[in-house]
N, C-alpha and C positions, 0 to 999 in steps of 0.2 A: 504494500500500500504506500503510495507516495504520500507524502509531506511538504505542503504547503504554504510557505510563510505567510503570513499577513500582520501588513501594519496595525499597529494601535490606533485608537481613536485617541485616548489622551493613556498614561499615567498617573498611579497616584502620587509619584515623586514630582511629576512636572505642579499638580494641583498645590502639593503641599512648600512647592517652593516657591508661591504666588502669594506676595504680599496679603494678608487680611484682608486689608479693605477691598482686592482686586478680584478676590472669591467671592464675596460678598456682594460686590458687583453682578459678577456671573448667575448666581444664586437666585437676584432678584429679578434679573432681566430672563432668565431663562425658565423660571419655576411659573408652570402654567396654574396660575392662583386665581384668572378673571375670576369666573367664575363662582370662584370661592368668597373673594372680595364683593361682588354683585351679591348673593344672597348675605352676606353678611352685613351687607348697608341697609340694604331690604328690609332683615329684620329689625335693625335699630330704628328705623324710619325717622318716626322725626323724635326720637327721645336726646338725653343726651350726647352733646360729641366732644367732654372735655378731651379724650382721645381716639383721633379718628383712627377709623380701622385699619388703613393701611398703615400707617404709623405705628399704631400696635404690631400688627405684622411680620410688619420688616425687623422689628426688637426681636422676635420671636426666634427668626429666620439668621438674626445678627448672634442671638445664642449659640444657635446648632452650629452654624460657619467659625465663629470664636470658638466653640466648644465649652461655652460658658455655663456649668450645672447650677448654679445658685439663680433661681430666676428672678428673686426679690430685689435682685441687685440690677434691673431695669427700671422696675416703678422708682428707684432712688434714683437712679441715672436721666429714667426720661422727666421728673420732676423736678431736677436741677437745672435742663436747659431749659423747662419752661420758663424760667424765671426772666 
């Protein structure tokens, strides 16, 4: 049986040598969330929007990419820039 080379699509060495913010990047613009974000304004409809959804989101999304397990340590972080 022959053997076939085939190129990668990407690396996890090439991924993990990409700057933070530039995965994060990738992360957002590539992760198929319409959708997600559309029902989720839906349901808030017109209640509060001290923080809007996508905002929240991307904190979420800025966890997993950082690898950040402590999640409480966003509501202090996105609290702080509000100011």
């Amino acid at each position: 049986m022959a053997h076939v080379p085939q190129a990668r699509l990407f690396s996890w060495e090439d991924v993990e040598a990409c700057p933070d913010i530039e995965r994060l990047s990738v992360a957002l613009d590539y992760l198929p969330d319409d959708a997600l974000m559309q029902a989720l304004e839906a349901r808030r409809a017109k209640g509060r929007d001290d923080y809007p959804v996508q905002a929240m989101w991307n904190a979420v999304i800025a966890g997993v990419v950082f690898n950040t397990r402590a999640s409480p340590r966003y509501g202090g972080n996105l609290a702080a820039t509000r100011r």
